[in-house]
C-alpha positions in Angstrom: -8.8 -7.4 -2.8 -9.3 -11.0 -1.0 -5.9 -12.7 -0.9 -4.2 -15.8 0.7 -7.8 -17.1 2.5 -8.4 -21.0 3.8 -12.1 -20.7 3.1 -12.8 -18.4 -0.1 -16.8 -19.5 -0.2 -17.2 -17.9 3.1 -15.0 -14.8 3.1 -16.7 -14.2 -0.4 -20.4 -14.3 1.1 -19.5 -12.1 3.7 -17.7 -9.4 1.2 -20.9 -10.4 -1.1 -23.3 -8.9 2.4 -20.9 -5.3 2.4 -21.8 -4.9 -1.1 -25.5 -5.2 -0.7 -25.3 -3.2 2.4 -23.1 -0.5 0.5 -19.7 -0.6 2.6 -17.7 -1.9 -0.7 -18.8 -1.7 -4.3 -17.5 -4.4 -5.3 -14.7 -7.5 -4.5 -12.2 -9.7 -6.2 -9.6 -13.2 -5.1 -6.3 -11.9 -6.0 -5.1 -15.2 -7.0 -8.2 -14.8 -10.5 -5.6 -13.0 -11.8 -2.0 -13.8 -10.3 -1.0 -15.1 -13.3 -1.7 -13.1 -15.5 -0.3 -9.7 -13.8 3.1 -11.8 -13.1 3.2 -12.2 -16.7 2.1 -8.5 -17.7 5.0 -7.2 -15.0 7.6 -9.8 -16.7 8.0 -11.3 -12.8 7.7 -14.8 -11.6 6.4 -16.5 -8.6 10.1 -17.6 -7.8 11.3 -13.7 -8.8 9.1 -12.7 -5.4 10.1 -15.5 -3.0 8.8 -14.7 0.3 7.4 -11.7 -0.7 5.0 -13.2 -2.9 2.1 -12.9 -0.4 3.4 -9.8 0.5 2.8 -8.4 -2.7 0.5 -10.1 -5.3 -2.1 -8.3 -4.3 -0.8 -4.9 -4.9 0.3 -5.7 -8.2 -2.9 -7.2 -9.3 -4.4 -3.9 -7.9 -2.5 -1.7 -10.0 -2.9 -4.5 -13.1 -6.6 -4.6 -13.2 -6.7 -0.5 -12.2 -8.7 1.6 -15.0 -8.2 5.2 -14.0 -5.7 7.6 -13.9 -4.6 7.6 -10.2 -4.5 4.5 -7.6 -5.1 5.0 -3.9 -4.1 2.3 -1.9 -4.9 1.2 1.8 -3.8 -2.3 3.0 -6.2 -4.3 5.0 -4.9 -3.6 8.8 -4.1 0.6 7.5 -6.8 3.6 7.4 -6.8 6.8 7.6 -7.4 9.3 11.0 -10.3 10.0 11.5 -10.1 13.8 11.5 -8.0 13.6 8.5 -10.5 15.6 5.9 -10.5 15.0 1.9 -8.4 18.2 1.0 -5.5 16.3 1.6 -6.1 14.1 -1.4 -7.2 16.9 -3.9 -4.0 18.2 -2.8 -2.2 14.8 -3.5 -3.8 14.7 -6.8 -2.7 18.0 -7.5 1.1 17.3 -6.4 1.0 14.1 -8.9 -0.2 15.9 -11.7 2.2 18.6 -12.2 5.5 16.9 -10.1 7.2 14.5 -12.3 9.6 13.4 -10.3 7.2 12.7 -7.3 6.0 9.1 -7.9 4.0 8.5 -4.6 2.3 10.6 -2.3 0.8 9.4 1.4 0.0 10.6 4.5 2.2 10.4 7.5 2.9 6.7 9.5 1.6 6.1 12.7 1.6 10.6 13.2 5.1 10.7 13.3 5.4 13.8 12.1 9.0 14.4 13.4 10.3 10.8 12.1 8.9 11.9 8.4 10.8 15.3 8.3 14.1 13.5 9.5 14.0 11.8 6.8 13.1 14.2 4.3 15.3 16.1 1.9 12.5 19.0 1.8 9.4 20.3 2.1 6.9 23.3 1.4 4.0 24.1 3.4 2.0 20.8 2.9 4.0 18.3 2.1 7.8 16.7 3.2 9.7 15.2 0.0 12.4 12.3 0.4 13.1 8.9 -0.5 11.3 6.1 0.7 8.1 3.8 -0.3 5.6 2.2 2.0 3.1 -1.0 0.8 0.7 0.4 4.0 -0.8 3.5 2.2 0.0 5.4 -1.3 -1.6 7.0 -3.7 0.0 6.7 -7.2 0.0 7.9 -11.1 -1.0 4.6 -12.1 0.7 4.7 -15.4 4.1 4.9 -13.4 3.6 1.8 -11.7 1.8 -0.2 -14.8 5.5 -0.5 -16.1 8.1 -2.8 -15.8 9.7 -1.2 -13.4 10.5 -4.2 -10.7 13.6 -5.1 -11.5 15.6 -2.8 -9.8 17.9 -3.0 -7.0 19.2 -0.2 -4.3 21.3 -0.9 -1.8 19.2 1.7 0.5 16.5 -1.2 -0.2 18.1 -3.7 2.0 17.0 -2.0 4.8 13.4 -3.9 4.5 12.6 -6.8 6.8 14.0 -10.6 5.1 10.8 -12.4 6.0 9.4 -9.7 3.1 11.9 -11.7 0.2 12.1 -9.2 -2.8 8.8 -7.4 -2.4 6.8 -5.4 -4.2 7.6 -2.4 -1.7 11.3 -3.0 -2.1 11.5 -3.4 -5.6 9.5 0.1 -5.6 12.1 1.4 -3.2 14.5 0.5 -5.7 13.0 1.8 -8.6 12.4 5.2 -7.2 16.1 5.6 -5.6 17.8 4.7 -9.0 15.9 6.7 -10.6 15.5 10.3 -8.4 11.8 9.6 -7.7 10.4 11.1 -4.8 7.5 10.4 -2.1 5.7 13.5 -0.6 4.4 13.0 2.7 1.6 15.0 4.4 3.0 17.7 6.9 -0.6 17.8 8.3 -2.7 14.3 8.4 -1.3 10.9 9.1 -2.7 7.1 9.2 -2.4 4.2 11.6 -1.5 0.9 10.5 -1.5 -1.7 13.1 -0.6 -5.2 12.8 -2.9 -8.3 13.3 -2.1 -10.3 16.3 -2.6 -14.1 15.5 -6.3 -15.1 16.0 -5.9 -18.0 18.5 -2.5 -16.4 20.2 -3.9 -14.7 23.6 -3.0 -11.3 22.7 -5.5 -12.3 19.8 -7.9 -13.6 21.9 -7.8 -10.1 23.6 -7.9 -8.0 20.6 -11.3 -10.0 19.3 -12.7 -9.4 22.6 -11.7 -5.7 22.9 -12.8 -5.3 19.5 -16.3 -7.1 20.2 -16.9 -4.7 22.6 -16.3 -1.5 20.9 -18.9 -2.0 18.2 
């Protein structure tokens, strides 16, 4: 999912290259088909505000999505690397016999203790509470294929202003109104770190680091 790019030709020969070498099956600009998913969501450019760029992409995800579950990593999020696949055949397990459990993900950053704080309860793989998370989820795509972003919590003010009315609020919102839970693993977790600006010096640092390491 390409979004918000100053030079789409070159990002998309690049992406074009991972296909052909088999990293990515496959590529699309978000903004193709901004339009239209605003319109299939009944939500407006305006309704989004400064959150707009902070979520377009996710909803044209779940828009364009054909199969029964979505599993979503933003672009600076992925998983640990000793995290193995029976976490998601468990996930996918949860979803499909827990109604009122609408997301599912992995633990933030591995902290483990922070996610049981703020749980209600939990079993022997999974934490359950309130809460949503744009970084990492994996869905029942039917759920979120709704209309459901119109809803407002006051627990949901809690999300940074520079976000406007986001896609991750609005979820938030949804999900608290409504009793829906998240589960989160007990187990495996994921990292999610931040881009530093590419011309500040810490950015400078991190492409030089980063050149390195390959």
């Amino acid at each position: 999912m390409i979004n918000n790019v100053e030079d789409p030709r070159l990002v998309a020969r690049h992406a074009e290259t991972l296909v052909s070498a088999g990293v990515i099956d496959d590529f699309i600009f978000v903004s193709d088909y901004a339009d239209e998913t605003l319109s299939f969501f009944g939500l407006s450019k305006r309704d989004l505000g400064r959150g707009y760029y902070y979520s377009i992409s996710e909803l044209v995800s779940l828009y364009l999505c054909r199969t029964e579950f979505l599993l979503h990593f933003s672009g600076d999020t992925k998983a640990n690397d000793n995290t193995p696949i029976d976490w998601y055949h468990d996930a996918l397990k949860l979803l499909a016999h827990a109604t009122n459990v609408s997301v599912v993900n992995l633990t933030w950053d591995s902290k483990f203790r922070e996610a049981e704080k703020d749980s209600l309860s939990k079993d022997d793989k999974f934490f359950y509470g309130y809460g949503f998370s744009d970084q990492m989820y994996l869905v029942r795509t039917a759920d979120f294929k709704n209309q459901i972003y119109g809803y407002s919590h006051p627990e949901s003010r809690r999300y940074p202003a520079h976000g406007g009315e986001s896609f991750e609020k609005r979820v938030d919102s949804w999900m608290r109104t409504n009793g829906r839970l998240r589960a989160t693993s007990r187990d495996w977790a994921y990292t999610h770190s931040n881009f530093p600006n590419w011309c500040s010096p810490r950015g400078l640092l991190w492409r030089i680091l980063n050149r390195y390491k390959r």
